[in-house]
PALO-183393 format. One line per 10 residues: their letters; for each residue x, y, z of N, C-alpha, C, CB. Coordinates in nm, 2 decimals. Each point is the difference from the previous one (the first is absolute). Glycine has a CB too. Example, Ala and Ser with C-alpha at 12.3 -4.5 7.8 and 13.67 -1.06 7.14 Angstrom:
BEGIN
AS> 1.32/-0.57/0.78/-0.09/0.12/0.00/0.09/0.12/0.00/-0.19/-0.12/0.12; 0.15/0.23/-0.19/0.09/0.11/0.00/-0.08/0.11/0.08/0.12/-0.06/-0.22
END
This chain:
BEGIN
XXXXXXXXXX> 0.08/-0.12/0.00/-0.08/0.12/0.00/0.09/0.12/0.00/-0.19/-0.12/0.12; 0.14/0.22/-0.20/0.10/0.14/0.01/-0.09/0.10/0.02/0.18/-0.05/-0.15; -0.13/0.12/0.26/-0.09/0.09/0.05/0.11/0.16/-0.01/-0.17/-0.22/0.17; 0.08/0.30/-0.26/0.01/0.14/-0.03/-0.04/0.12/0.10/-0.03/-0.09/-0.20; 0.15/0.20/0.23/-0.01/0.09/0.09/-0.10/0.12/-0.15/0.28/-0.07/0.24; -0.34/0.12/-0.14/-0.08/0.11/-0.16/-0.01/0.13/0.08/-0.20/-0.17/-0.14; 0.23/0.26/0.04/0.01/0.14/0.04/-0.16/0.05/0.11/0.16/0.05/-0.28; -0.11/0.02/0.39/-0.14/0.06/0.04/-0.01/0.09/0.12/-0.08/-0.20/-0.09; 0.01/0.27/0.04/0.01/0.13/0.10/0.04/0.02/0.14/-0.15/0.02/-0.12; 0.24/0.05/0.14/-0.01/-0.06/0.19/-0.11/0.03/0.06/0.22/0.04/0.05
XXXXXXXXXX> -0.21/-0.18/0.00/-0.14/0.06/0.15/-0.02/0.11/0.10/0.02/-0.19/0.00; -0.10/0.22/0.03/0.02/0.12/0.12/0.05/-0.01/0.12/-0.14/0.06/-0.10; 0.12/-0.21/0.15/0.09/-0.03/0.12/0.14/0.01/-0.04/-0.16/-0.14/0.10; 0.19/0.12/-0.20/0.14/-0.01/-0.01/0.04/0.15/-0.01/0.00/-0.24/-0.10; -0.05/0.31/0.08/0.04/0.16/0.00/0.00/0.05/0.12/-0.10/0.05/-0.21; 0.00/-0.12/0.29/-0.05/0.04/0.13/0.13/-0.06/0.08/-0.29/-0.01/-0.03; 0.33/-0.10/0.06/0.12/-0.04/0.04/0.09/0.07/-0.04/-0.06/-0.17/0.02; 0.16/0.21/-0.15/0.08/0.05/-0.05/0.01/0.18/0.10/-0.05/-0.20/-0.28; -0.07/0.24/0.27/-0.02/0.12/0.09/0.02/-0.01/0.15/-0.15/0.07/-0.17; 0.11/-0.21/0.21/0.01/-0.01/0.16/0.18/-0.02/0.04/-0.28/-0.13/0.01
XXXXXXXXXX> 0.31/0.06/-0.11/0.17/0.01/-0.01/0.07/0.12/0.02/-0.02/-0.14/-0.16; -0.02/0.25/0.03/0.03/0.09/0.02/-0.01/0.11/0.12/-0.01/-0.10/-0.21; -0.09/0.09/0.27/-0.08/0.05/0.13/0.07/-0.02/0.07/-0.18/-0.04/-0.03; 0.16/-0.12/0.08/0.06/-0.07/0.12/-0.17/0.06/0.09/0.37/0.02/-0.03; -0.45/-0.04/-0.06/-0.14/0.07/0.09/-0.09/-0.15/-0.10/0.01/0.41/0.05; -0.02/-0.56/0.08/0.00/-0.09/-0.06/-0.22/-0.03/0.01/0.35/-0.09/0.07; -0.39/0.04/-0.15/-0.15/0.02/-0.03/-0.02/-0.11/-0.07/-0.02/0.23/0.01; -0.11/-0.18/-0.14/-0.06/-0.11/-0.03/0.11/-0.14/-0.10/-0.23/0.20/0.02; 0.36/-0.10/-0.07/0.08/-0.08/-0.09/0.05/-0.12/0.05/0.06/0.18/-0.09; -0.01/-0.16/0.25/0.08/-0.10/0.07/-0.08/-0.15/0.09/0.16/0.25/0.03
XXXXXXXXXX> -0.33/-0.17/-0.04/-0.09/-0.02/0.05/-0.04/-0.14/-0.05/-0.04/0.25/0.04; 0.09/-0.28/-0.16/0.01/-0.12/-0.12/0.10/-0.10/0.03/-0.07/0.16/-0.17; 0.15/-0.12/0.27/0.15/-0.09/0.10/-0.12/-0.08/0.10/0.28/0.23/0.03; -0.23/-0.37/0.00/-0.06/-0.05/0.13/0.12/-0.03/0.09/-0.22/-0.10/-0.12; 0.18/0.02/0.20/0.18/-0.06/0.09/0.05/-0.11/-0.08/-0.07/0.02/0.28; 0.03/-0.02/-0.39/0.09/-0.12/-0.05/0.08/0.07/-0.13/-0.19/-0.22/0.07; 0.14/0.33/-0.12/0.10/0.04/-0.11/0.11/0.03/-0.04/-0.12/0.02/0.00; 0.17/-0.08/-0.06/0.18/0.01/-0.02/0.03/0.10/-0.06/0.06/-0.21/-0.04; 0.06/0.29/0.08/0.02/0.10/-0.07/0.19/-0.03/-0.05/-0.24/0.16/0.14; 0.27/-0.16/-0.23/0.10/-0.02/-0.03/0.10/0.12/-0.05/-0.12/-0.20/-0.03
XXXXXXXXXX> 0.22/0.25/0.09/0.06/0.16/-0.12/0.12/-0.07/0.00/-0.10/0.28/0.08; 0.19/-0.29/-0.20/0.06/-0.07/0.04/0.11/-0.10/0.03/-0.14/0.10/-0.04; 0.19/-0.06/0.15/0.06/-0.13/0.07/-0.10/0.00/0.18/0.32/0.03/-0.16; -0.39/0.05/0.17/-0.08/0.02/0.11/-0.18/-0.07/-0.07/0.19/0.26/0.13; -0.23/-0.34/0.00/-0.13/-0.08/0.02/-0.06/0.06/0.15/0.10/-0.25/-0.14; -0.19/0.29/0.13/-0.11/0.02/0.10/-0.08/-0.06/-0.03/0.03/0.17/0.06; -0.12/-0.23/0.07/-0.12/-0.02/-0.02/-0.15/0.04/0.08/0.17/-0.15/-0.11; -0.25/0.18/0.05/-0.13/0.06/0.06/-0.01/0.21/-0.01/0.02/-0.28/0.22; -0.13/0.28/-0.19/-0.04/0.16/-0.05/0.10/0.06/0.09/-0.27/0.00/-0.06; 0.23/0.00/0.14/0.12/0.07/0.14/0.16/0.02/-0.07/-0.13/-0.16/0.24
XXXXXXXXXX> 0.17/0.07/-0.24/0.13/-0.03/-0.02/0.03/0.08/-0.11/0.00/-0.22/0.09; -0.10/0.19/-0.21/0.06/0.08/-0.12/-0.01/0.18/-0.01/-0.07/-0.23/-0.12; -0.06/0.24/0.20/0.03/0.13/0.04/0.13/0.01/0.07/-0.22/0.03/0.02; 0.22/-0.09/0.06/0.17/0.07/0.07/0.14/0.05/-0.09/-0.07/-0.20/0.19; 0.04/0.07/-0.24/0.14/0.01/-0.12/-0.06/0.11/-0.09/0.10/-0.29/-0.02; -0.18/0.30/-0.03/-0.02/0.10/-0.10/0.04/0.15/0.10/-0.23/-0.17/-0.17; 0.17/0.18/0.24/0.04/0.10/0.11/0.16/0.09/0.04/-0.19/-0.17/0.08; 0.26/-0.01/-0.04/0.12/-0.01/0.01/0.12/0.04/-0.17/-0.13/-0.20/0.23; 0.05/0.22/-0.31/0.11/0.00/-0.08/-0.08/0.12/-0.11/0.12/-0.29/0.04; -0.26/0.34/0.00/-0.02/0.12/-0.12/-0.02/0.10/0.11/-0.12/-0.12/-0.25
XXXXXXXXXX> 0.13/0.10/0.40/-0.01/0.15/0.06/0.10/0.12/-0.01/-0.12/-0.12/0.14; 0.29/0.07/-0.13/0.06/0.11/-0.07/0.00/0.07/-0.14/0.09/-0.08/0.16; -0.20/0.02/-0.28/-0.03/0.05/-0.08/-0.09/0.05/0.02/0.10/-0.10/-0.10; -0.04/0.22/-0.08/-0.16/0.12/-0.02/-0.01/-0.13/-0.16/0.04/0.41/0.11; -0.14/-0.52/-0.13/-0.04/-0.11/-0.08/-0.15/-0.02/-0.03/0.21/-0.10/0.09; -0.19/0.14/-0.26/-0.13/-0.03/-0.14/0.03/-0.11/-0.05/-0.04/0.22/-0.09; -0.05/-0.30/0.10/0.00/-0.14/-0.08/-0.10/0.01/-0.11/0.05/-0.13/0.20; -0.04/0.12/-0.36/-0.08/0.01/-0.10/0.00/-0.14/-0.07/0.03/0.24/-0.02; -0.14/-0.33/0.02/-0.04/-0.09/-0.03/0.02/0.04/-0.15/-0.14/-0.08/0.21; 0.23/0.03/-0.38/-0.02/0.00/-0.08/-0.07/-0.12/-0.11/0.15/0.16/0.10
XXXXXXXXXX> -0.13/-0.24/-0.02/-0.05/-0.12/-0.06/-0.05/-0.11/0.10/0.16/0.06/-0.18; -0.29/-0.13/0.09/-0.07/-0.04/0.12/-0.01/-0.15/-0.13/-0.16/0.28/0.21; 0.16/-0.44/-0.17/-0.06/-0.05/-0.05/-0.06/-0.14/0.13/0.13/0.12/-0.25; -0.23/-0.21/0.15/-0.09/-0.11/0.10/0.03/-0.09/-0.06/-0.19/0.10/0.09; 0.21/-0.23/0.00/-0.02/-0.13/-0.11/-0.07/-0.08/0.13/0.24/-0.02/-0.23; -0.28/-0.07/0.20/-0.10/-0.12/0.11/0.10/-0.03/0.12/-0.14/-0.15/-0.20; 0.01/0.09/0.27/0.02/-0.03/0.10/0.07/0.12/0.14/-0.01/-0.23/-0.17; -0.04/0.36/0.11/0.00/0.13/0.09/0.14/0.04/0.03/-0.22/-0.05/0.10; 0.30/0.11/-0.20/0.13/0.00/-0.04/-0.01/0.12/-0.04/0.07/-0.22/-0.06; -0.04/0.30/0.11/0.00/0.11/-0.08/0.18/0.10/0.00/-0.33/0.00/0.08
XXXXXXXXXX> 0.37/0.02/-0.19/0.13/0.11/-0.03/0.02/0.10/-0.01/0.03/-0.10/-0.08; 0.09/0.17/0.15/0.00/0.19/0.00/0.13/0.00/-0.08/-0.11/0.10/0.27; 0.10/-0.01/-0.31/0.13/0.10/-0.04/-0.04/0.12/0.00/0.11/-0.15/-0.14; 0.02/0.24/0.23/-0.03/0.15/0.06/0.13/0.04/-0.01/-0.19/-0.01/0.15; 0.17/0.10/-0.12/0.15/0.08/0.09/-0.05/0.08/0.05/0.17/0.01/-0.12; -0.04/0.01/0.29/-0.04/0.09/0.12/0.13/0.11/-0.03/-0.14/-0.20/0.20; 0.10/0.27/-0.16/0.04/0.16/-0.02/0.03/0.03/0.15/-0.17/0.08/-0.21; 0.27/-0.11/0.29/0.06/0.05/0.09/0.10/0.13/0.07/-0.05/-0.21/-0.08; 0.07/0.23/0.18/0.11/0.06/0.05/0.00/0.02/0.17/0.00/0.12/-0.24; 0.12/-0.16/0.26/0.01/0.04/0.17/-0.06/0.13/0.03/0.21/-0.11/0.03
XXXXXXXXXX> -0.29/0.13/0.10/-0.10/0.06/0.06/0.13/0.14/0.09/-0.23/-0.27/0.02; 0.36/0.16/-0.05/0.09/0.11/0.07/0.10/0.05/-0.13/0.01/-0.13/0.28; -0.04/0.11/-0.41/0.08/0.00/-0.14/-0.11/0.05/-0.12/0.18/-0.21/0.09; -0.27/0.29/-0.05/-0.12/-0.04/-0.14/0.04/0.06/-0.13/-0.22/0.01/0.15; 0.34/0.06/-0.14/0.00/0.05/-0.14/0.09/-0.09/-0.08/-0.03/0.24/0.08; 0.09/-0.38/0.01/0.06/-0.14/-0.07/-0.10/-0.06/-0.06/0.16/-0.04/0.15; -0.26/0.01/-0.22/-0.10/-0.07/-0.09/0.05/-0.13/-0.07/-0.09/0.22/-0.04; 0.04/-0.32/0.10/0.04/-0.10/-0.09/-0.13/-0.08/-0.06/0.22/-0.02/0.14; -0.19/0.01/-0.23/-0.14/-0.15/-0.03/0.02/-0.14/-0.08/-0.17/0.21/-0.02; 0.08/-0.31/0.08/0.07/-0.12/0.00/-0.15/-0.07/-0.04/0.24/0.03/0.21
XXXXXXXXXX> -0.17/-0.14/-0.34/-0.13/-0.08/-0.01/-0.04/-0.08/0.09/0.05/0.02/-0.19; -0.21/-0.08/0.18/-0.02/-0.12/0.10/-0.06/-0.07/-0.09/-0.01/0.08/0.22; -0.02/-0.24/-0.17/-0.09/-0.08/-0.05/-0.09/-0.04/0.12/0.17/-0.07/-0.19; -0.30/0.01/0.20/-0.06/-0.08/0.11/-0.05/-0.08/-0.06/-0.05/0.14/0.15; 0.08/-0.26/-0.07/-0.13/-0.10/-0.04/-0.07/-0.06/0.12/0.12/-0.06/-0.21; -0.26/0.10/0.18/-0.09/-0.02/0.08/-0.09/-0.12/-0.01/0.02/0.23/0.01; -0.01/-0.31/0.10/-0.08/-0.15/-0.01/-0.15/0.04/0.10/0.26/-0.18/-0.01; -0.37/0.15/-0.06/-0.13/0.05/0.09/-0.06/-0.14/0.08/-0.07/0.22/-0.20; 0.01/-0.22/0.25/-0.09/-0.09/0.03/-0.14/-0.02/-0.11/0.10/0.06/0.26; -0.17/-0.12/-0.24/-0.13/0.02/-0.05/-0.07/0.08/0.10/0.00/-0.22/-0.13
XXXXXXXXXX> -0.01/0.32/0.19/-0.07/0.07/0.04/0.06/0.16/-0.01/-0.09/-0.21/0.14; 0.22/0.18/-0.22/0.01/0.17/-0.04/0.14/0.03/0.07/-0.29/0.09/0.00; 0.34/-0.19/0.11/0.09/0.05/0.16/0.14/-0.04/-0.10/-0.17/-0.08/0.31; 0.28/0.13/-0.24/0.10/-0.02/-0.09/0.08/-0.09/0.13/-0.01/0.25/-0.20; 0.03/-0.36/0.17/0.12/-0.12/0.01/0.12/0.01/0.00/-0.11/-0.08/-0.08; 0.15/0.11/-0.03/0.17/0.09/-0.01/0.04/0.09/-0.06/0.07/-0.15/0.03; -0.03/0.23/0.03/0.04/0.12/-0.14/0.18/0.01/-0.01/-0.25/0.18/0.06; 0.31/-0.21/-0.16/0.12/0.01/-0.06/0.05/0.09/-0.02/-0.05/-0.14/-0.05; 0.12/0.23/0.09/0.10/0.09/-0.08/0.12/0.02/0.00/-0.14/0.07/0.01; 0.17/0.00/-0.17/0.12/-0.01/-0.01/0.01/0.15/-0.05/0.04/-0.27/-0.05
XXXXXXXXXX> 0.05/0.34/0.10/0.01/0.13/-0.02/0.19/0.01/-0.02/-0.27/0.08/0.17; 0.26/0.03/-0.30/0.15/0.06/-0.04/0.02/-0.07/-0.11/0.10/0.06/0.22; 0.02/-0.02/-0.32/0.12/0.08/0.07/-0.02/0.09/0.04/0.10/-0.05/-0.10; -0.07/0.14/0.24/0.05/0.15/0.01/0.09/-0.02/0.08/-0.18/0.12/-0.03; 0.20/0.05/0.07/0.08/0.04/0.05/-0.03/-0.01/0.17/0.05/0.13/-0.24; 0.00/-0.25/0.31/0.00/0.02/0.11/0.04/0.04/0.15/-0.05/-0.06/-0.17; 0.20/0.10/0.09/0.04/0.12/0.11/-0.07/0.09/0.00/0.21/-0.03/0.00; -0.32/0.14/-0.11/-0.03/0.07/0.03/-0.10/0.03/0.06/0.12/0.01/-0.11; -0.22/-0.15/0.17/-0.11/-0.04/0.05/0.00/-0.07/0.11/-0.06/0.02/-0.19; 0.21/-0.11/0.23/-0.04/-0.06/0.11/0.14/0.07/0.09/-0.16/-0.24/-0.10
END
């Protein structure tokens, strides 16, 4: 059997998360995490809503960070693919600007909740960010 990823709009949770990232002001996006969801960035694994908040916390609060979803596709069994780039800079450096591609891949449940989310972010520059 071969199963095809197909172009498609991003969802609004996923915009809604992408913003709660950027926030660190966490709501309905993260709200789609239960205590079992993996989060992978990576060489780091958390797991459960809590946790990934933390790390997200832990590693975008000394940034000023925009994440633009450019590409969104779906293929079965609730799989869904990003490609973006985040638009960064230290909070103590903002006129250093860096931006760095990402990918996600998001595994859903059948009820919409996300299972694991994968990312792989860069090349950049990360002396000037971390």
């Amino acid at each position: 059997m071969t199963w095809n990823a197909t172009p498609t709009p991003v969802p609004g949770w996923v915009g809604q998360l992408m913003r709660e990232i950027d926030t660190l002001d966490f709501g309905a996006g993260f709200a789609r995490m239960t205590d079992e969801t993996e989060v992978f960035f990576g060489t780091a694994h958390v797991v459960g809503a809590e946790a990934a908040k933390a790390f997200f916390v832990k590693i975008d609060e000394p940034l000023h960070i925009s994440h633009t979803v450019l590409e969104c596709w779906q293929a079965p069994d609730g799989v869904l693919f990003l490609r973006g780039e985040a638009v960064m800079a230290k909070k103590t450096d903002p006129d250093t600007v860096v931006r760095g591609p990402f990918m996600h891949l998001y595994r859903l449940d059948d009820r919409g909740r996300i299972r694991s989310l994968h990312v792989t972010a860069g090349p950049l520059r990360t002396d000037a960010v971390m």
